[in-house]
N, C-alpha and C positions, 0 to 999 in steps of 0.2 A: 478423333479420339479412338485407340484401340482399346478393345473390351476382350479382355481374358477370358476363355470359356473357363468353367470349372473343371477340374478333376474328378474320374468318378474313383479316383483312389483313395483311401484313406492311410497315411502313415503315423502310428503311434509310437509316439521315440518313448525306447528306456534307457537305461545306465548303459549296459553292457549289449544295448541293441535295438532293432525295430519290427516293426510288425506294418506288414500290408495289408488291408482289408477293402472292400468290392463288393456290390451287393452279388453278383452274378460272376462271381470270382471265387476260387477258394483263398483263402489267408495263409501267408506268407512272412515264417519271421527268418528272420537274420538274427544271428545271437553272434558276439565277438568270444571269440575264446584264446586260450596262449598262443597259438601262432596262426590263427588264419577265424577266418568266418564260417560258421554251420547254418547249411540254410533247411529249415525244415516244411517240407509243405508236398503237393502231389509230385512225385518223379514226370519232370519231361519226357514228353514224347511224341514224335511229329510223327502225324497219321500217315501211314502210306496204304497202297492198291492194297494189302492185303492182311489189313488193322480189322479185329473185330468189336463190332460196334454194338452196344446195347440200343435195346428198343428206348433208351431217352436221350440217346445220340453221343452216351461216352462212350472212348476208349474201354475196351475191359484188360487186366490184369495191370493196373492203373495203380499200383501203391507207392504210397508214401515212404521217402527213404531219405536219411539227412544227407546230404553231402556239401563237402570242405573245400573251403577255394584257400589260396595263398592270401595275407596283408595287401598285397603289391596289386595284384591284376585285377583291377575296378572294372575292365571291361567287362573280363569271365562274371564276374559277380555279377553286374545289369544283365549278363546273357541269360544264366542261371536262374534271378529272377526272375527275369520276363517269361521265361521258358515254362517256370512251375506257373508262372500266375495263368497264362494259357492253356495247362493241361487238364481242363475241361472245356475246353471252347468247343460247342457246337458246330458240325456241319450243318450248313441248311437244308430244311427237309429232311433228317436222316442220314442223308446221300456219305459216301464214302469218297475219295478219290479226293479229298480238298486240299493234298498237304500247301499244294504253293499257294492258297489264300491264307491255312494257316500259317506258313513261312512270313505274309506278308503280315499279317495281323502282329505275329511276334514283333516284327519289326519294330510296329509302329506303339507296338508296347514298350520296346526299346528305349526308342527317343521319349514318348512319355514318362517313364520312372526313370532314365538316366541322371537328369538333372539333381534330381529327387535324394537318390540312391548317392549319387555322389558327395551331397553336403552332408549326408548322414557316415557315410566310409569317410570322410576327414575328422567328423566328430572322434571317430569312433578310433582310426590309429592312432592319433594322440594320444591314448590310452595306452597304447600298446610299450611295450619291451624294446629300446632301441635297439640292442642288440638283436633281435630276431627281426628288425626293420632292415636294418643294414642289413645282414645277412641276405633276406630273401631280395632286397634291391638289386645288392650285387648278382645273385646267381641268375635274377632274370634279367639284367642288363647284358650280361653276356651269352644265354642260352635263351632267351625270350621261350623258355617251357615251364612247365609247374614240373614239380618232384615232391613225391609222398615223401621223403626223408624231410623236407622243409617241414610237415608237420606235426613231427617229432622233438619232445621238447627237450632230449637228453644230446641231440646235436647243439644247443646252444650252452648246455651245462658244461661243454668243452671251450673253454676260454681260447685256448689257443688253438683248435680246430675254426673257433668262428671268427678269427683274429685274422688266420689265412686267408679263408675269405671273401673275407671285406677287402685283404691287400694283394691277394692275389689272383686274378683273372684264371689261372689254369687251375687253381683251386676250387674256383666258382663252377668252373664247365664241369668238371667233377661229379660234383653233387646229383646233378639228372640222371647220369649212366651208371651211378656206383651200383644203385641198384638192377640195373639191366643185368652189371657185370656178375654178382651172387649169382642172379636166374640164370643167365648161362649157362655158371658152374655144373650148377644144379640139372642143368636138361644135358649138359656133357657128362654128367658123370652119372645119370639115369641112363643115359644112351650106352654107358660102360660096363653098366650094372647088367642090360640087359641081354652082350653080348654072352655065347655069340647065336642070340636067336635072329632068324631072321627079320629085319626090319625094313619096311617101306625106306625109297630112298629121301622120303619126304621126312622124315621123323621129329620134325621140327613139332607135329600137333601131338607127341607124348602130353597125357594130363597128370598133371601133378595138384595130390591135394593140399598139402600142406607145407610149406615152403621151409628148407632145412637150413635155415639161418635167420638170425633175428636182427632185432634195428642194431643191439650192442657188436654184432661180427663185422655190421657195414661199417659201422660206426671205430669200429679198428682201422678198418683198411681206409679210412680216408683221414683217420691221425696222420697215415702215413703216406701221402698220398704223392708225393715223391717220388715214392719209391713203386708206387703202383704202375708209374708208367716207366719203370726202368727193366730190362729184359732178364734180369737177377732180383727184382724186387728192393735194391739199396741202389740208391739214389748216388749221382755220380756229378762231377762239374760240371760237364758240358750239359746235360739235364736239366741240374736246378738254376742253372743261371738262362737258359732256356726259359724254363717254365715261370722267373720270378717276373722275368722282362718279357712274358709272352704276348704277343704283339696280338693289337685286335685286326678283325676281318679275318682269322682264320678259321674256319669251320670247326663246328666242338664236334661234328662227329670223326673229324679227323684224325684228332686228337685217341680214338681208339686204337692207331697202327704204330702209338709212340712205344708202348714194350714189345711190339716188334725189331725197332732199330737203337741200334747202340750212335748214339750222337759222335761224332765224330770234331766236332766244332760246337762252339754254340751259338743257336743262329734266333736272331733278334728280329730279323725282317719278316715281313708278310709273306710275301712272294716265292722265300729263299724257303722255309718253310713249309708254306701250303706244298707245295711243287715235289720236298722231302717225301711227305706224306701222302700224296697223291701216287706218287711214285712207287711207294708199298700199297697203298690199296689198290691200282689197279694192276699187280701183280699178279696173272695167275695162280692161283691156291697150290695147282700141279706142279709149278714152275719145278724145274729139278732138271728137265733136258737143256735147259738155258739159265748161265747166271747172269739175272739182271745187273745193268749198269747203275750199283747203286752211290759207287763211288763217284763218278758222275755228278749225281743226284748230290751228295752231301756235300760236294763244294760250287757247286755252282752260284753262281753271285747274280745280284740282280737286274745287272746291266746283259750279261751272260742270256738270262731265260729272256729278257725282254726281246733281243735281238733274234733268239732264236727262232723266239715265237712270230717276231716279224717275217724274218725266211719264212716258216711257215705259212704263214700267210698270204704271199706270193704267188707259194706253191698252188695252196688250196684255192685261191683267187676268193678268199671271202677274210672278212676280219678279226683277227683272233685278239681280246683285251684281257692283257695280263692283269687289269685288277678284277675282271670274271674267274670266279674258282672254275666253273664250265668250262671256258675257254684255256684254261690253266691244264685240265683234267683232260682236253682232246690233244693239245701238246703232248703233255706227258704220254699220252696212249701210242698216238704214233712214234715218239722214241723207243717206247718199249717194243713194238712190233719187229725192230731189228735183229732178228738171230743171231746175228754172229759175238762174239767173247769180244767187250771195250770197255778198255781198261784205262782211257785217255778224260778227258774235259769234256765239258757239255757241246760246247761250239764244234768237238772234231765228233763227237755222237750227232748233233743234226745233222751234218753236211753228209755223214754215211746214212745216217736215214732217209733222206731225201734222195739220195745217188741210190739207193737200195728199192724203193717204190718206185723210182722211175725206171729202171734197169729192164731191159727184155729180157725174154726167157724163164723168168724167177719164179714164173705160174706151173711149169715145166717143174722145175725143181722141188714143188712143194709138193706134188704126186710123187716122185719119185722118193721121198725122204718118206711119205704117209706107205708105201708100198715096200722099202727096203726097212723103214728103224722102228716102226709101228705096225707092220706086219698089215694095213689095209687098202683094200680096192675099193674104187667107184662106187661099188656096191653094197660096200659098209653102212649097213644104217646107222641115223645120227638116234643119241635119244630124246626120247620124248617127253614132250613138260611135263610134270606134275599134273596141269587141269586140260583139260579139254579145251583142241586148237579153237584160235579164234575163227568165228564166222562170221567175218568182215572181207566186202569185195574188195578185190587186192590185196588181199596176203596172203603169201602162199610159204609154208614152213620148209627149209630144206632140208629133208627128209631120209639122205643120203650124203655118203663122199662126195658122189660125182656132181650132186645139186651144189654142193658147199665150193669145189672145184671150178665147174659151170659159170656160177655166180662173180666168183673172180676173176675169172677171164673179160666175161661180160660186160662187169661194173670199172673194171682195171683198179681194182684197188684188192688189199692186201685179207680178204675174206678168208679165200682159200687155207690160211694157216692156222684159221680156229677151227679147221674140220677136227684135227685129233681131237681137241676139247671136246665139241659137239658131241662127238659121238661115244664119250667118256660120260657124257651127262653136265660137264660143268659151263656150258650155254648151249642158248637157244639161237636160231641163228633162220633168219627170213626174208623173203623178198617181197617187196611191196611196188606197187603201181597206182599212183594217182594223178589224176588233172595232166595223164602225158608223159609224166615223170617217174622215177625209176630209185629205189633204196633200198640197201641193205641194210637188216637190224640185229644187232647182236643184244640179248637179253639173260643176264648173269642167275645165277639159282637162288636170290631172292626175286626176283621177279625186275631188276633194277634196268631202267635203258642203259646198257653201259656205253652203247656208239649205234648210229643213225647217220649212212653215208649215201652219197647219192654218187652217181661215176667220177673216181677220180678221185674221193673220198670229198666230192664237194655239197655243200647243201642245196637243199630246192624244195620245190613246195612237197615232195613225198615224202621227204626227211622229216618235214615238220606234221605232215598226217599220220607218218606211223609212229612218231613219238606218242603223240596225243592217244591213237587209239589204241596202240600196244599197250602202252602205260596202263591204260584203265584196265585192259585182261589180265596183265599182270599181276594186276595187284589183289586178285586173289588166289595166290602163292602161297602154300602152307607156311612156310619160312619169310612171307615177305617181310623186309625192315630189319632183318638178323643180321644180316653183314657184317656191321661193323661191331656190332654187339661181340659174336664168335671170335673174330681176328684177335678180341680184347686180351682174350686169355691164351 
């Protein structure tokens, strides 16, 4: 016979919500409100090395503050609880340093109120407003993120704004970024306001206090949202039959470089798509001394990039899976690496790509063009990141033309041609050493790995060490995650 231990939780259901109670716990309500849950109780906060601790072993500056999760994400909600109902948990003895027992304890506070938490959140949306059910369903079905505008109750007072949708997928993705897309505005046209004094190249950490647009301005621009991603702002055929039929597995951050391109067809596949759009974000920003092959790009068909990316893969001796956006985005990079003006199909764009990285001499030529059309030597330095280089064995930053150069020859792969960038500020560009093995990292001015090649532009265990640990330095980047936010506008 098994014997159920008891709970030391206590849950008190009301109408509109519940309440957690604990002798040795603080109390925790959940209140349901028009579009999401408020949970009211101490703010989370997982101790670290450097939490000060009162002599009866809390946390200090520990205050209570409500916060709103979406209808839909049950998990966030058990997170959030478990979170507050732990933030009083003692260290033993005093002692400081316990986050990963705390981490564990949370956990297992988790699984205890999840079950709990769950029959109470079914209670509780059957209450709710279909309409802002559906709605929030659809936008996390296809962005699996929360967005403050979901809990906003004058977005569902638009009938036919919440009608889209529920029926449209590129309407759905929408909704998370509209609001990125205003703060942009706002940090570009702060950044406009302030010329022309001089500013840090970082300016991405401008504060702003008070934000110059409201829920009703976003709430325009995604009546129209159509037209938001049209490069004239009115919505056009090949666009909306695009966006009605827009195909899933394509990345919604992608979806930021569509008023960049004027569609030229309308393209309903995944693949035909992602590959568009990829194709503009990993376009350098400078681009102006090369026009990208973007017609290329806009009709190439699915049987087209698959095979190409096969070639490729030959080449590179390792496997490139066209239904990988990754593997989709190192294709498109190496096409775009080709200098020369192609004005032809995708299939006659690989075969000169691949005939172009294999070619002798070409390492020659790119000093030569960095010395006669860019006016730089060897001795050009590149610039320097934003934060302070890493201090990690094995990586060494290059630091110059001739390192960027250097590298290329070395690596035999096609480095050497981001020296102009480099040293323009618009990447970062590194050599790493590990387990034996040998890569080069190129790191874009959000802090983003944009490519991580090993000789011959193949992978190996360095390629995978310096993704891992660049990634983490990078990612404290004044700018880091702007990308694709800026491109928007």
């Amino acid at each position: 016979m098994q014997v159920t231990k008891p709970s030391k939780y206590c849950f008190v259901e009301r109408r509109d919500g519940f309440r957690i109670e604990a002798l040795d716990r603080p109390p925790i309500s959940v209140d349901l409100c028009e579009t999401g849950f408020r949970v009211h109780g101490h703010a989370a906060r997982q101790l670290t090395l450097f939490d000060d601790i009162a002599q009866d072993g809390t946390p200090l500056h520990d205050e209570p503050e409500p916060l709103d999760t979406n209808l839909i994400q049950y998990r966030r909600l058990v997170d959030v609880v478990a979170k507050r109902v732990m933030s009083r948990w003692k260290p033993p003895d005093g002692k400081i340093g316990f986050w990963r027992v705390q981490k564990w304890a949370i956990k297992n506070t988790r699984q205890a109120l999840g079950g709990r938490i769950h029959g109470q959140w079914k209670r509780l949306i059957e209450r709710t407003d279909p309409t802002v059910l559906a709605v929030q369903k659809a936008v996390f079905a296809v962005t699996f993120r929360e967005a403050d505008l979901l809990h906003s109750p004058l977005l569902y007072q638009d009938r036919y704004v919440a009608q889209d949708i529920v029926r449209y997928r590129a309407a759905a993705a929408l909704v998370p970024i509209v609001e990125d897309l205003y703060d942009s505005r706002q940090r570009r046209e702060e950044r406009e306001r302030m010329q022309p004094m001089e500013l840090d190249q970082d300016d991405a950490l401008l504060d702003y206090d008070e934000p110059s647009y409201s829920v009703q301005d976003i709430l325009g621009s995604l009546s129209n949202w159509q037209g938001m991603c049209s490069p004239t702002g009115t919505r056009y055929r090949s666009l909306s039959r695009t966006l009605m039929q827009l195909p899933g597995g394509v990345p919604c951050r992608l979806l930021y470089h569509l008023p960049a391109i004027r569609l030229e067809r309308p393209i309903t596949n995944r693949l035909e798509l992602s590959t568009l759009l990829l194709s503009k974000a990993e376009t350098p920003d400078e681009a102006g001394y090369f026009t990208p092959p973007m017609r290329a790009f806009h009709h190439a068909t699915h049987e087209q990039i698959r095979d190409g990316m096969q070639q490729l893969s030959n080449q590179l001796g390792r496997r490139l899976n066209h239904r990988r956006t990754a593997d989709v985005g190192t294709f498109v990079r190496y096409l775009l690496d080709y200098p020369e003006d192609h004005r032809g199909d995708l299939p006659t764009l690989v075969r000169k790509s691949i005939r172009w990285h294999n070619a002798a001499g070409w390492h020659d030529r790119q000093e030569w063009e960095l010395e006669v059309e860019l006016g730089m030597d060897r001795s050009t330095p590149t610039r320097q990141p934003p934060i302070p280089l890493p201090n990690v064995p094995g990586v060494q930053f290059l630091s110059n033309v001739g390192d960027v150069l250097s590298e290329g020859n070395r690596m035999q792969h096609c480095i050497g041609g981001y020296a102009g960038r480099a040293v323009l500020g618009h990447c970062f560009l590194f050599h790493v050493d590990h387990a034996g093995e040998s890569a080069s990292v190129e790191i874009d001015q959000t802090g983003r790995i944009r490519q991580a090649c090993g000789p011959k532009n193949q992978s190996n265990q360095a390629t995978k060490y310096a993704t891992r640990v660049l990634a983490t330095w990078a990612g404290g980047f004044p700018n880091a995650g702007r990308r694709y936010v800026d491109s928007f506008i």
